[in-house]
N, C-alpha and C positions, 0 to 999 in steps of 0.2 A: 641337717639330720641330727637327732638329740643322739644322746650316749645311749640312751637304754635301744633306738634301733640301731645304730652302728652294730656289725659283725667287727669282731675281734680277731685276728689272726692266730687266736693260739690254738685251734686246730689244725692249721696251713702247718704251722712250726713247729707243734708238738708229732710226729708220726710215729715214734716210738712211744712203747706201754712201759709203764715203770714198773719195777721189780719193787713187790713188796714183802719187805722181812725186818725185823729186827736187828738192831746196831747199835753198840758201843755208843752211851753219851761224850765219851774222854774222841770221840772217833770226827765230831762233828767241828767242825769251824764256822764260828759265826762273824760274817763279815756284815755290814752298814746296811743297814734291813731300810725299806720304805718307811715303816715304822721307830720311831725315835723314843717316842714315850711310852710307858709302860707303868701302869697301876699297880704298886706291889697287892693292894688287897683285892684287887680282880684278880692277878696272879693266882695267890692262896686259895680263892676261891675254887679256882677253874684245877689246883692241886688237889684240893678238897673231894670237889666233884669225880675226878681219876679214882680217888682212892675208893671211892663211894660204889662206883658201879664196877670198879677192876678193870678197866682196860681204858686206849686211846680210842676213843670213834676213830676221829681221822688221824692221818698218819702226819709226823712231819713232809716234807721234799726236800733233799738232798739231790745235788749234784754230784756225781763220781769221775773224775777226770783220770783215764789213762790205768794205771795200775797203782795209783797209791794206795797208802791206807788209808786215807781221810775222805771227807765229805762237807762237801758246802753248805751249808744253811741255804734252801731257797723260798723257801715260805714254813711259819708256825713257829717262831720266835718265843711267840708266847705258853704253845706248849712244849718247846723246848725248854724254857725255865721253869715251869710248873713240873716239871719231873726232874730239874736238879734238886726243889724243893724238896721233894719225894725220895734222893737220893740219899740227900743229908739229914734226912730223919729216921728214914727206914731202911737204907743200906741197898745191897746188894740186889734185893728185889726188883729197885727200878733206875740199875746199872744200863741197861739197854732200855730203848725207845723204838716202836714200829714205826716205820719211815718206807715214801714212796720212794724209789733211786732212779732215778736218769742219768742216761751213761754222755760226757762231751756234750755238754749245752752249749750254745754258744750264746752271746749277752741277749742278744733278741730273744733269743727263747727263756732266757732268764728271768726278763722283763716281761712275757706275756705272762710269762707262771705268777710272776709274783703281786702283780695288777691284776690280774684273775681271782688269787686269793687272797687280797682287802677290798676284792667289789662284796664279800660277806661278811669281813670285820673291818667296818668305817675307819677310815683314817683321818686322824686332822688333814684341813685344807692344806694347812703350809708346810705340812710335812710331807704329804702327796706333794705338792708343786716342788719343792727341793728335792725331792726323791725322783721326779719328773725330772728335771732340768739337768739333774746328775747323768740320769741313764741317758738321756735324750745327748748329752756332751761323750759319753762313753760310745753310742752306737752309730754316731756320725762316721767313728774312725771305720768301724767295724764295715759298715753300710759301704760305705767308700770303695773300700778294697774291696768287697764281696760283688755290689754292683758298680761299681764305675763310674758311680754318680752321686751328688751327694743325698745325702738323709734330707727331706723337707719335715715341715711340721704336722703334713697329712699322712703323709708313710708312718712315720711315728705315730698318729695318734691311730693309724688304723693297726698297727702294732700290738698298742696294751689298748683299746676299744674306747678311744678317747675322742671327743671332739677337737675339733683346731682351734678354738676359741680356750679350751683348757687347758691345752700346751700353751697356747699363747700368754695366758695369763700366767702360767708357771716360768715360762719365761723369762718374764715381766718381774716378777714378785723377787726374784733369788739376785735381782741388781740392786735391791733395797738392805742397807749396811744390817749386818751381822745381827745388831742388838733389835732392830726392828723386827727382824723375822722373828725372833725368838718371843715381844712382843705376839706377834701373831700368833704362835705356834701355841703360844700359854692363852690363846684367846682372847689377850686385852684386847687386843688390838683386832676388828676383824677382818678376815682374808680377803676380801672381795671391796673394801674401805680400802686397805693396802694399794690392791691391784688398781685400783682408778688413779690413785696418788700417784703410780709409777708414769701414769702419761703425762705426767710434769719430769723434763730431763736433769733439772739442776738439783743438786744430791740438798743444798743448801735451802731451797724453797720445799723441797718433799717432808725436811723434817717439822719445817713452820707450819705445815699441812698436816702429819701426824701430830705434833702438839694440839693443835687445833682439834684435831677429832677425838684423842683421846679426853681431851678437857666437854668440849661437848658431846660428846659420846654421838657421834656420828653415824649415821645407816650407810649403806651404799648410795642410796639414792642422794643425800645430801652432800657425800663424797663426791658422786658423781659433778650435778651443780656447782659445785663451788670450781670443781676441776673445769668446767666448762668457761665457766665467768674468767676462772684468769687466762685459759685460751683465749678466748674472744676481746679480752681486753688487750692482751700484751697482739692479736692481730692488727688493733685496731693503732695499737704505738708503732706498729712496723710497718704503716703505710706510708711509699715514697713521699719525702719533702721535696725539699730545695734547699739549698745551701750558699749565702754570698759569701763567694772569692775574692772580686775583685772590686777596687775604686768602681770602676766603672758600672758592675752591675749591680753596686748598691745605689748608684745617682738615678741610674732609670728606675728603679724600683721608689726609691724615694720619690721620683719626679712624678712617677703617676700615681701611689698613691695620697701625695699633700695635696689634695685640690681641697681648696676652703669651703668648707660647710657651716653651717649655722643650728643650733639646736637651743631653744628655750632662748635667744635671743646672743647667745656668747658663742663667738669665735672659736671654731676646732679646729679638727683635723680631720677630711675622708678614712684616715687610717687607722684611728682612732675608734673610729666609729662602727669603722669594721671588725677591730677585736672586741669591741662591747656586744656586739653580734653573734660572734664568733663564742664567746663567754657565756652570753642566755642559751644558747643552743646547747653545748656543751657545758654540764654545771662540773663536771670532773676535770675543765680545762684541758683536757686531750690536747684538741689542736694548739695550743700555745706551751708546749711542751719544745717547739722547732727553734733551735739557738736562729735561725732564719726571723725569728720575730722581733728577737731580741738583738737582733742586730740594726733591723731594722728603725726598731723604737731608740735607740741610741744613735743614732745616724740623725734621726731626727730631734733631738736633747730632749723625750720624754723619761725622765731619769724616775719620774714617777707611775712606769709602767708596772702590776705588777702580778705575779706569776702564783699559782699555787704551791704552797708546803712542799707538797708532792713532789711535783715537779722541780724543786731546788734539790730538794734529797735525792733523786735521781741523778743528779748534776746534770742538769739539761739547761742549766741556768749558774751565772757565777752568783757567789752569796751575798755581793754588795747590791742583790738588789730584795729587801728588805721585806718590802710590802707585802697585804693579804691579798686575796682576789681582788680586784677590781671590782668597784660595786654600781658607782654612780657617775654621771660625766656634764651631769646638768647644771651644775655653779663652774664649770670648767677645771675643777682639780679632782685629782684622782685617789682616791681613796687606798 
């Protein structure tokens, strides 16, 4: 089901009508909005435009808890500042601001309200998915105690009228270190590039992956690929070997496979013959990645077995053994 046919909860949650009137700017608290960033010269503008036609179209939303004096910021941020603007140039005039009041919200209802109101002023991706992943960690508790059970990511997304896939990504995105998000949130870096990178787990290969997209300016789809290739490779390195332990099961293993073979007229070895095999089939040397080879090949004094780059840097191999790939076997030495 996309986002635009998903229903929203914020009619289930909202039952009460807000009371609309005029309030004290000195009256409001602004607490950590969905939105992060903010355009001084939109700002001005959208101050400009107030001044222009004399009043707010829409009102901010405020929360009122209990009998204080205050009030919470619950959406309009932006014309919140746009009439401090207005305050400090022309005074007393635009001291108060009309604002809708909601009396005791509670966070889910805080959260439908204020996902409701940037499905009409866009939000950065990665400011929405931080803004996501906050509320989503805040109304776990809340959900808990109210039902009994925990918060999933479909409750939540049927919440603020989100798909599971966008939770999920939001997710996803807010495990990636600090200075990356912020990357994203400025656009270098794009949000959907990011989220494919996080299905790589090691914080250390993610960055080698963002380096990498940033230098080649990476799409999703190319993010995607390349995330795929190192799945399907490092599956392919975590396919069970075998391992000699002992005297004994290195002789059988030796025993069967030295049976003498002949090629271009010089004396080998069956086993020999089989990692040259083994080598044309695989040109990434995968399979002889298993210290099980190289155990092998030294059991037998082929000291001139030898391994790929790779696979030494990996330490799947000790360094005393030297050699490039193995290339040819036809004069009987090994290259």
């Amino acid at each position: 089901m996309s986002d635009k046919d998903k229903k929203s909860k914020l009619e289930l949650l909202l039952a009460q009508i807000p009371v609309d009137k005029y309030i004290p700017l000195d009256s409001i608290r602004v607490h950590p909005q969905m939105r992060k960033t903010f355009d001084p010269e939109k700002i001005q503008k959208l101050a400009n435009n107030i001044r222009r036609i004399k009043r707010l179209l829409n009102p901010v939303i405020v929360n009122h808890k209990n009998e204080r004096q205050t009030y919470d910021l619950i959406a309009g941020e932006r014309r919140f500042r746009a009439y401090n603007i207005l305050r400090d140039k022309y005074g007393k005039e635009y001291s108060k601001i009309r604002a809708n009041i909601y009396s005791n919200l509670g966070i889910s209802q805080v959260c439908a309200i204020q996902f409701s109101e940037n499905s009409y002023e866009p939000v950065n991706a990665a400011e929405s998915a931080i803004a996501y992943a906050h509320l989503y960690k805040l109304l776990k508790k809340e959900h808990q105690l109210i039902e009994g059970k925990p918060l999933t990511i479909k409750d939540f997304g049927d919440i603020i009228g989100k798909s599971d896939s966008v939770v999920s990504d939001a997710l996803k995105f807010v495990t990636l270190p600090s200075d990356v998000q912020k990357l994203a949130k400025q656009r270098v870096l794009p949000y959907k590039v990011a989220v494919e990178i996080c299905r790589i787990n090691e914080q250390d290969s993610r960055r080698g992956l963002i380096y990498s997209a940033l230098a080649h300016k990476w799409d999703e789809k190319r993010a995607r690929e390349r995330v795929n290739q190192i799945i399907a490779d490092r599956s392919q390195e975590n396919l069970p070997g075998f391992e000699i332990t002992t005297e004994e099961q290195a002789k059988s293993i030796v025993d069967m496979l030295t049976k003498p073979v002949h090629q271009n007229g010089v004396a080998g070895a069956y086993f020999l013959q089989r990692v040259l095999e083994l080598a044309k089939e695989n040109p990434n040397m995968k399979l002889l990645r298993n210290k099980s080879i190289i155990q092998m090949a030294e059991r037998l004094g082929l000291v001139g077995l030898a391994i790929s780059e790779y696979g030494r840097k990996k330490g799947a191999i000790d360094d005393k053994y030297k050699g490039p790939i193995i290339k040819t076997f036809a004069d009987g030495t090994y290259d």
